[in-house]
N, CA, C and O atoms as CSV, one atom per row, in Angstrom:
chain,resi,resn,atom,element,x,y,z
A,1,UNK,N,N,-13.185,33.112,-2.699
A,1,UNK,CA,C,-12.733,31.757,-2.917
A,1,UNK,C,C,-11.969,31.706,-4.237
A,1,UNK,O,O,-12.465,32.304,-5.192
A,2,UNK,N,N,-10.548,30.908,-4.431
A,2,UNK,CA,C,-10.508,30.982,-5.484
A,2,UNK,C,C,-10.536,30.092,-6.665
A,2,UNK,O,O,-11.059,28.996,-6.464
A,3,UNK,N,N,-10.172,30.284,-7.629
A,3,UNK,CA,C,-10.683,28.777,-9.013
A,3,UNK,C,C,-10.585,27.925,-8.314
A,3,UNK,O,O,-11.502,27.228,-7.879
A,4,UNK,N,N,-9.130,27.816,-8.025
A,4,UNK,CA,C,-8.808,25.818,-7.166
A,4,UNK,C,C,-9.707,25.568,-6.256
A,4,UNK,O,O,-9.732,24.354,-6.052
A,5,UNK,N,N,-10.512,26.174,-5.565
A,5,UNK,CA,C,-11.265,26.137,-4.226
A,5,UNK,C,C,-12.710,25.480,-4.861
A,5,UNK,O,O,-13.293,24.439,-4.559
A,6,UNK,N,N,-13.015,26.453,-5.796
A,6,UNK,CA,C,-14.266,26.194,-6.145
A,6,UNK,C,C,-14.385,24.489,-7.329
A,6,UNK,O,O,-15.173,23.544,-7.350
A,7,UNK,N,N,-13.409,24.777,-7.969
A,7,UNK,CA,C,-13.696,23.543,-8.661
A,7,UNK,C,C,-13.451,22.262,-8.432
A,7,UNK,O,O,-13.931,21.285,-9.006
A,8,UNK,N,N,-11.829,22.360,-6.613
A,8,UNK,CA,C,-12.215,20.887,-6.274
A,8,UNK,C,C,-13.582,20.663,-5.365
A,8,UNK,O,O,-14.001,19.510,-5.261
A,9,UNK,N,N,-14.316,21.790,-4.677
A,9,UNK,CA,C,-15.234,21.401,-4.371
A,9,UNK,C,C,-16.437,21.075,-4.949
A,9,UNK,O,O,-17.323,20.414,-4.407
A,10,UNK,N,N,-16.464,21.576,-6.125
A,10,UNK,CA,C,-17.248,21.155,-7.561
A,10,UNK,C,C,-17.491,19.844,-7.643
A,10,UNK,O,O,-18.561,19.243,-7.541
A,11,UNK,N,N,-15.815,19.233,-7.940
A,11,UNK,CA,C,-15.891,18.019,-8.133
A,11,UNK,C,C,-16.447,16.940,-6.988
A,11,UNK,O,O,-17.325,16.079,-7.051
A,12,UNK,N,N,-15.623,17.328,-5.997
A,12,UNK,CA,C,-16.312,16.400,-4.158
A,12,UNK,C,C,-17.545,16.748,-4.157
A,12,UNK,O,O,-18.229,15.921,-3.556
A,13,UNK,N,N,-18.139,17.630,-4.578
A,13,UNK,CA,C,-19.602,17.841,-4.292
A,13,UNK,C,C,-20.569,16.659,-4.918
A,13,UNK,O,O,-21.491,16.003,-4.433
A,14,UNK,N,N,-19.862,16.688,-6.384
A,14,UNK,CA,C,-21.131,16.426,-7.420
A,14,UNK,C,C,-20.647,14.788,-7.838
A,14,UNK,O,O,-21.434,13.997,-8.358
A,15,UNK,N,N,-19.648,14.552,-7.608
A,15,UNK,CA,C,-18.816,13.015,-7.876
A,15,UNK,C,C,-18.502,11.766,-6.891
A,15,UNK,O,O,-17.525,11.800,-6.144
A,16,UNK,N,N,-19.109,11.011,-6.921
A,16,UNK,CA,C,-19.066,9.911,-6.552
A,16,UNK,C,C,-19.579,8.543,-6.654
A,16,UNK,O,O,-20.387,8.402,-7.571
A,17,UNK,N,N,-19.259,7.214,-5.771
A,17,UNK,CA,C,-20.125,6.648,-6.578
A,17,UNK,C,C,-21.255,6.058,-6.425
A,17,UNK,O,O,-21.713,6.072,-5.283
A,18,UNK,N,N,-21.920,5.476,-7.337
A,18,UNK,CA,C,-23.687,5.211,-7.144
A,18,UNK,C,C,-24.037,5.020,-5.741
A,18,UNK,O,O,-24.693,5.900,-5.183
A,19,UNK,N,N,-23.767,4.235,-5.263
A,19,UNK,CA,C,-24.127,4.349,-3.506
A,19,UNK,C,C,-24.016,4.999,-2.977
A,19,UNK,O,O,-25.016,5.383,-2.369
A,20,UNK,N,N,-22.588,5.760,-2.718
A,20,UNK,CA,C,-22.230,7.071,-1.787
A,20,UNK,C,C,-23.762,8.283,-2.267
A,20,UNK,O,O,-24.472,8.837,-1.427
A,21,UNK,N,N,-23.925,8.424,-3.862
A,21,UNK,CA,C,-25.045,9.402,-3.989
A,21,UNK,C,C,-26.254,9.025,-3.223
A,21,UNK,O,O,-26.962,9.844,-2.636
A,22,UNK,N,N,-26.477,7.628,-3.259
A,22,UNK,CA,C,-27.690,7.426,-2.725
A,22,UNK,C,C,-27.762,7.127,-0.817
A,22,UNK,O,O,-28.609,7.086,0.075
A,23,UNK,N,N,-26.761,7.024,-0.936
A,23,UNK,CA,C,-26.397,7.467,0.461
A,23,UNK,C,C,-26.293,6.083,1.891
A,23,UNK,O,O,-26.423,6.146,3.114
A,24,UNK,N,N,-25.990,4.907,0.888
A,24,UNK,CA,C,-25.969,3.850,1.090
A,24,UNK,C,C,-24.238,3.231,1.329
A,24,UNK,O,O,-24.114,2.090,0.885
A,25,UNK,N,N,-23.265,3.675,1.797
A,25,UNK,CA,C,-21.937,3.547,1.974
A,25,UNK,C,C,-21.284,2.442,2.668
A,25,UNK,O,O,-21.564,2.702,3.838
A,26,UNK,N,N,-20.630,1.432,2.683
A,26,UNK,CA,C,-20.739,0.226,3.372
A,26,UNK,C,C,-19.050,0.076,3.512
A,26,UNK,O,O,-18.520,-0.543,2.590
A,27,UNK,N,N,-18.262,0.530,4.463
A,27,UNK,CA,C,-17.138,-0.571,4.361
A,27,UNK,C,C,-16.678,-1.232,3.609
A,27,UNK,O,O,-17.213,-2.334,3.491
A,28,UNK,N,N,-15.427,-0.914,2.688
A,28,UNK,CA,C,-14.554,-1.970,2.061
A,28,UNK,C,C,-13.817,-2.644,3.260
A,28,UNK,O,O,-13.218,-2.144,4.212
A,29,UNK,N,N,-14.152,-4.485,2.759
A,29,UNK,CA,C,-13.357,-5.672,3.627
A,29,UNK,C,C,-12.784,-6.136,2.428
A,29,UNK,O,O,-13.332,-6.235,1.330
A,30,UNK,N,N,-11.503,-6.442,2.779
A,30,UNK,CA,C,-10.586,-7.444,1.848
A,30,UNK,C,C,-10.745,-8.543,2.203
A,30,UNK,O,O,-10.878,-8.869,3.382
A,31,UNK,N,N,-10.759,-9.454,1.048
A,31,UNK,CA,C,-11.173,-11.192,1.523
A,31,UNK,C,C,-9.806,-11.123,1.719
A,31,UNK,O,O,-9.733,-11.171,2.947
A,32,UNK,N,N,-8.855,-11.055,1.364
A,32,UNK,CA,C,-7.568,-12.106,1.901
A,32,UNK,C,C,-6.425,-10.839,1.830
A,32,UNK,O,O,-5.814,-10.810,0.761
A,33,UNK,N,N,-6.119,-9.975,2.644
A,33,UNK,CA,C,-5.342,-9.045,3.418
A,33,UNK,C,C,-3.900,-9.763,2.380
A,33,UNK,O,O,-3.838,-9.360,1.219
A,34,UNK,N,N,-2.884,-10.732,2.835
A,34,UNK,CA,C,-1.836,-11.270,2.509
A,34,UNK,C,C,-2.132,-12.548,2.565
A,34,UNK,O,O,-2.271,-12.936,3.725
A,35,UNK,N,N,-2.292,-13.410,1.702
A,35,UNK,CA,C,-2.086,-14.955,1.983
A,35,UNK,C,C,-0.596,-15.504,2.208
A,35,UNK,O,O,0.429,-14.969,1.786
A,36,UNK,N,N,-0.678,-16.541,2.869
A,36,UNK,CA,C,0.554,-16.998,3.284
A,36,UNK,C,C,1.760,-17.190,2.325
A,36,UNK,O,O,2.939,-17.054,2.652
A,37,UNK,N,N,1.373,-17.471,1.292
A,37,UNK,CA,C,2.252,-17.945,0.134
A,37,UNK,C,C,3.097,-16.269,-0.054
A,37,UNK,O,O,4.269,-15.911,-0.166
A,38,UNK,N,N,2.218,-15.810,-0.024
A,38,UNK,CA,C,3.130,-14.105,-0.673
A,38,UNK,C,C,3.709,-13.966,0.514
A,38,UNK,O,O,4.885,-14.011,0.153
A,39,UNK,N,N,3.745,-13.825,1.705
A,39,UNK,CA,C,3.982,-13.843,3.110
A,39,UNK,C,C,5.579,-14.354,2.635
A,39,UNK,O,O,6.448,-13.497,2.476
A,40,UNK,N,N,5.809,-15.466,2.477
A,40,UNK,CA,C,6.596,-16.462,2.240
A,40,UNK,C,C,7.659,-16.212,1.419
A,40,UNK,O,O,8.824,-16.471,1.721
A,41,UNK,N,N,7.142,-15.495,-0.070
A,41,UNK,CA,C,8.073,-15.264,-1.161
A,41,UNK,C,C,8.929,-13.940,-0.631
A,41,UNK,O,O,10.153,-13.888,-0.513
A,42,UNK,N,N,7.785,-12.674,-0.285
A,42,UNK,CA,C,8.276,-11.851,0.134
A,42,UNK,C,C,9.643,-12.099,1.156
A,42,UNK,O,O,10.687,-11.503,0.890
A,43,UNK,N,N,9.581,-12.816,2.078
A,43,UNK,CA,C,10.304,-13.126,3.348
A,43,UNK,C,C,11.419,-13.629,2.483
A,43,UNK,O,O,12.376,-12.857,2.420
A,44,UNK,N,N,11.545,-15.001,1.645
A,44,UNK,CA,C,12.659,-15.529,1.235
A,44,UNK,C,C,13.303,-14.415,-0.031
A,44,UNK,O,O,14.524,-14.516,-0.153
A,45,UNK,N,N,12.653,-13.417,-0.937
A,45,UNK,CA,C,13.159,-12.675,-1.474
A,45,UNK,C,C,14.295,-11.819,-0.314
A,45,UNK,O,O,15.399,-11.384,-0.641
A,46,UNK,N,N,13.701,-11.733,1.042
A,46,UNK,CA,C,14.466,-10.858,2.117
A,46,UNK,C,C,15.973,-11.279,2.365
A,46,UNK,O,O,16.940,-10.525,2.267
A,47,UNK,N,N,15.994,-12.480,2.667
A,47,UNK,CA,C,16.795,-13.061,3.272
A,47,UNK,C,C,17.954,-13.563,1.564
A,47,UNK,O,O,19.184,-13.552,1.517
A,48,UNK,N,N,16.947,-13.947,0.378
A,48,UNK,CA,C,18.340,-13.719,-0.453
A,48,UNK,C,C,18.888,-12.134,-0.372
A,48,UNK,O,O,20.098,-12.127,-0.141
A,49,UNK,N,N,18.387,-10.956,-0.485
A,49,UNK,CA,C,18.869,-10.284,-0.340
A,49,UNK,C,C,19.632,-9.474,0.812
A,49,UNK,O,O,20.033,-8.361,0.470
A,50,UNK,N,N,19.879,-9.859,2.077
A,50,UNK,CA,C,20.216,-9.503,3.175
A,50,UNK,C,C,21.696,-10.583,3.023
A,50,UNK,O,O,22.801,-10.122,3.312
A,51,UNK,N,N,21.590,-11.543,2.704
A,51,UNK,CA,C,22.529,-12.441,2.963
A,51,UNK,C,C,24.205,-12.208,2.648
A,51,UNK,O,O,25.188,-12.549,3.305
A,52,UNK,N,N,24.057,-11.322,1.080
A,52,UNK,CA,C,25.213,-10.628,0.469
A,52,UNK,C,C,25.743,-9.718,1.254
A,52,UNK,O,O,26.973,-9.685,1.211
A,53,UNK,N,N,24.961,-8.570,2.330
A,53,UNK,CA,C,25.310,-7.729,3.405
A,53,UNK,C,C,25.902,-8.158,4.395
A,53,UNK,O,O,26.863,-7.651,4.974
A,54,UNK,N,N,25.183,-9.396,4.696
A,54,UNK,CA,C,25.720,-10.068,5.711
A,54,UNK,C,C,26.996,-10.292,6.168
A,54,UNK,O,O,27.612,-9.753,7.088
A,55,UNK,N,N,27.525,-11.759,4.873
A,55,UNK,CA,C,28.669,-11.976,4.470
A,55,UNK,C,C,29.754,-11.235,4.134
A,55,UNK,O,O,30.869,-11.730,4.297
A,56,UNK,N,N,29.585,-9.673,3.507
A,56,UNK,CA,C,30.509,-8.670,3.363
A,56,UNK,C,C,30.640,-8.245,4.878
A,56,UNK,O,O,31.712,-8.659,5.319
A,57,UNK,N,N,29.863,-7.518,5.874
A,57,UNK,CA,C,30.100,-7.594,7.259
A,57,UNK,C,C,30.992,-8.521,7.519
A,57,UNK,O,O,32.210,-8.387,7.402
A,58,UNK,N,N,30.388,-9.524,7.893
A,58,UNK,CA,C,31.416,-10.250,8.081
A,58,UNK,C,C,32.418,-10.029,7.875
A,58,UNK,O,O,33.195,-9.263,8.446
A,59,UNK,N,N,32.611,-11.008,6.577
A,59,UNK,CA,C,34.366,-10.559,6.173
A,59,UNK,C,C,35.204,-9.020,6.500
A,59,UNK,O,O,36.384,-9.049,6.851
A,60,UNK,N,N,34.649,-8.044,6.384
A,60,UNK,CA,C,35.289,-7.185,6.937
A,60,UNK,C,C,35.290,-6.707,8.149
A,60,UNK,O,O,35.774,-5.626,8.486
A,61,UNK,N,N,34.700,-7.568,8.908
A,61,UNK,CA,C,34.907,-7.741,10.244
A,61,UNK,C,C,36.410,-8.709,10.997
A,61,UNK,O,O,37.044,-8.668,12.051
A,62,UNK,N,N,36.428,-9.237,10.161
A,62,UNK,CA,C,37.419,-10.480,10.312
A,62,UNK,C,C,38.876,-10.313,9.759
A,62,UNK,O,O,39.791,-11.136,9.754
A,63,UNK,N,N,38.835,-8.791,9.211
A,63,UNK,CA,C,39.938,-8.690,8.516
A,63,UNK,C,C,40.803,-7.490,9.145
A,63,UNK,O,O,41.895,-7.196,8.659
């Protein structure tokens, strides 16, 4: 085996945290995944930025 082998299994062996040692491990749940509001900003950040692409299409479509 060599160094790298042995010492990340060193570490996975002997490291983790208080529960996982005791052997008590539970599912992380996120209370709120995306709320709507970020949903929202994200989307209208989209569309200002798509809009400049757009309009250049365009126009050089037309020309």
């Amino acid at each position: 085996m060599s160094l790298k082998d042995k010492l990340a299994t060193k570490v996975f062996d002997k490291e983790g945290t208080e529960q996982s040692q005791k052997g008590v491990v539970l599912p992380m749940k996120p209370e709120n995944i995306l709320p709507i509001w970020q949903l929202l900003v994200a989307g209208l950040s989209a569309i200002i930025c798509i809009i400049p692409i757009v309009i250049n299409i365009y126009n050089q479509a037309n020309n």
